[in-house]
Structures are given as structure tokens and as C-alpha cells.
N, C-alpha and C positions, 0 to 999 in steps of 0.2 A: 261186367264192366261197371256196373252203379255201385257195385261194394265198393270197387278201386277208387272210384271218384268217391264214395264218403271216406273211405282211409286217407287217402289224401292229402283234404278238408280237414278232418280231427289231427293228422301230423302237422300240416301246418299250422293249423290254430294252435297245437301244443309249442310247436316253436317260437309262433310271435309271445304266447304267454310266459314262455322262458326268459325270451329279450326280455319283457317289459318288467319280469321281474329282476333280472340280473340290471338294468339301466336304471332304477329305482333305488337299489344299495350303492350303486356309485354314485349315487348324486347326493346320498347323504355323507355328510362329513361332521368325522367328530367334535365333540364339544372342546377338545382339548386345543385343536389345528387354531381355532378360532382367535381365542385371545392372546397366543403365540402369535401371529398375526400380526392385531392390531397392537403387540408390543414392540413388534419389528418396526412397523410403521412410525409409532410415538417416538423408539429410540433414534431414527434418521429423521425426523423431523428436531429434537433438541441437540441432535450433536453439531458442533459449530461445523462450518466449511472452509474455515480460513479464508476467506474472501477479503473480509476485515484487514486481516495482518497480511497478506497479498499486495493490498493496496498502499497498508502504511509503509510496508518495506519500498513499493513502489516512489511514494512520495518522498520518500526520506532520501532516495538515490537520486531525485530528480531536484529535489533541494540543494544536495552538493554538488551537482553541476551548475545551479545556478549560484551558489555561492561564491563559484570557482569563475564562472563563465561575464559575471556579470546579471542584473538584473533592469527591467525598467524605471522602475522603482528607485532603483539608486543611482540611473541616470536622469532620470529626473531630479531628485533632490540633489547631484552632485551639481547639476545644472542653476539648480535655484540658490546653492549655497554662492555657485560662482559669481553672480549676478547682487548678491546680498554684500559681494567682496568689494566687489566693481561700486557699488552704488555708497559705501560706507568708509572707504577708503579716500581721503582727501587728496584733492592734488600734488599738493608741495611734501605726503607723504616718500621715506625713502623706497627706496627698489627692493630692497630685504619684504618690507611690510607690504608694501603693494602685492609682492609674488607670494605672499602667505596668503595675503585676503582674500586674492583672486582664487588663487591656484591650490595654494594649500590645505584651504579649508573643504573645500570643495572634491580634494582625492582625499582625506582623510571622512566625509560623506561617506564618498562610494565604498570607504575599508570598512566603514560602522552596517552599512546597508547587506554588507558581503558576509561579513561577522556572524550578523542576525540569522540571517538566513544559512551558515552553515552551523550556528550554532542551534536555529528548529531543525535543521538534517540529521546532525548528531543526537537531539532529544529522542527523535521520531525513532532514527531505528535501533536506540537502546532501549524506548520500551517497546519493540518489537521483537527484539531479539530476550527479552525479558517476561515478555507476557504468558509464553507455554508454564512458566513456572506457578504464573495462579490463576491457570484455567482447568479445566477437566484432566483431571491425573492420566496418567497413561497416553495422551493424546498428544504422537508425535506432529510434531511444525513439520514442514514442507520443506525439502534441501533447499528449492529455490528461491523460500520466501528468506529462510537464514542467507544464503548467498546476498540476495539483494539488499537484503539489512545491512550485512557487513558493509558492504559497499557503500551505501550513505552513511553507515558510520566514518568510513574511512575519507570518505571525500571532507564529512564532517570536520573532520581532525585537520585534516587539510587544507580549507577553505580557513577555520578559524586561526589556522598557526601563520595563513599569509594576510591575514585580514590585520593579526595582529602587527606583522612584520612592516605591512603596509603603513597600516595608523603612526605606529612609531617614529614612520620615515626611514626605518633600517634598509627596507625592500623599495628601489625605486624611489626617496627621499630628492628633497627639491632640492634645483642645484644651488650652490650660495651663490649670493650675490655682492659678494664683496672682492 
């Protein structure tokens, strides 16, 4: 029986020194794995994420709604023009000029306020929908961020074509007063 138990002993001992040397070659890794690696790393850390043009297409769609919708901004100043009309307008002036000073000048305000603001709609998301052209070649845009550009272009166009219709007096023009 003490052979048995030294055979044993020497089989086991020969097995752990097998792991220890077969867990030794696995843990080295070659020199090639390496800087393969950290060039995978380098290269997703420089490629853009479109986060950037996400947002501007964002903005640019949220611009022609308020271009369309109305702003604070331009009811405010539509408000201070109104008061500018009121305050500069003499009494014994007639009824024609009273409802320009008051009235007119004041919704021609809110068409210039509306204008603006769909005409930075329309800037925004044409150079959004323009910018894949001089960024990183090969590097397709996102359908959704094209989608939403479109779309504040459009409101864009839209916004500015009634701003103009507005200003004019063609669209909703004041009534005469004669």
C-alpha cells in the first residue's frame, strides 16, 4: 500500500504541473492581439456619434413649429410695438392710421419674429442635412436624423412663406377702414 500512496502523490503532482503549465500559455497573449486592440479602441473613440446632428435636426424641427405656432418673443415685441402705436398716434389722427399704428404694426412684429425664427429652422436643418458631405467619408447619417431635418426644413419653408404672406397683409391683412 505505500507504493500506492507514492504513485498517487507523483500522478497527482504530475497533473497539477500540467495545469500549471498548460494555464501559463493561456495567459500569454500575443504581441500582435495587443495594438489591434488599442486601435479598435482609438478608432470608436474618434468616430463621431451623430449626437451633434441629432440635436440640430432636432432643433431645426422645433424651430418650424415655433415659427408656425407663434413665439414669446414675438408676442412680446408684437405687444410693445402695439403700445408704441397707441402712445405715438395723436388723437384727431384718422381711423385708417390709428388701426396701422395700433394694429398693424404690431401683426407685422409678430410676421418678422415668425420669419426669423423659421428662417434659423430652415438654416439649421440644411446644414444638417449637408454636413455628412464634409465629415468622415463613408460615414452614413442616421434615417432619423435625415427624417427630422427634412422636416424643419419643411416647416422652415413654411413658416417663412406665411411670415411673408403675413407681413404683406396678403394673409389675414387689416380690414379697411374706409
Amino acid at each position: 500500500m505505500a507504493t500506492n500512496a507514492v504513485d498517487e502523490t507523483e500522478a497527482t503532482k504530475a497533473t497539477t504541473d500540467e495545469k500549471a503549465v498548460d494555464t501559463t500559455k493561456s495567459d500569454e497573449v500575443p504581441e500582435t492581439e495587443v495594438p489591434a486592440a488599442a486601435d479598435d479602441a482609438q478608432t470608436k473613440e474618434e468616430t463621431p456619434s451623430g449626437v451633434g446632428q441629432g440635436a440640430a435636426a432636432v432643433v431645426s424641427a422645433a424651430l418650424g413649429v415655433v415659427s408656425l405656432t407663434g413665439s414669446w418673443i414675438g408676442t412680446v415685441a408684437s405687444a410693445r410695438q402695439n403700445l408704441v402705436g397707441q402712445l405715438e398716434t395723436a388723437q384727431n389722427a384718422g381711423v385708417a392710421q390709428q388701426i396701422q399704428a395700433v394694429y398693424g404694426d404690431a401683426w407685422q412684429t409678430t410676421a418678422l419674429w415668425g420669419g426669423l425664427f423659421s428662417l434659423i429652422a430652415l438654416v439649421v436643418g440644411v446644414v444638417t442635412l449637408a454636413r455628412p458631405a464634409f465629415g468622415t467619408p463613408g460615414r452614413i447619417q442616421a434615417p432619423w436624423i435625415k427624417s427630422v431635418a427634412w422636416a424643419g426644413v419643411a416647416l422652415g419653408v413654411i413658416g417663412l412663406f406665411l411670415a411673408v404672406l403675413k407681413y404683406t397683409g396678403i394673409l389675414l391683412g387689416l380690414p379697411s377702414a374706409g
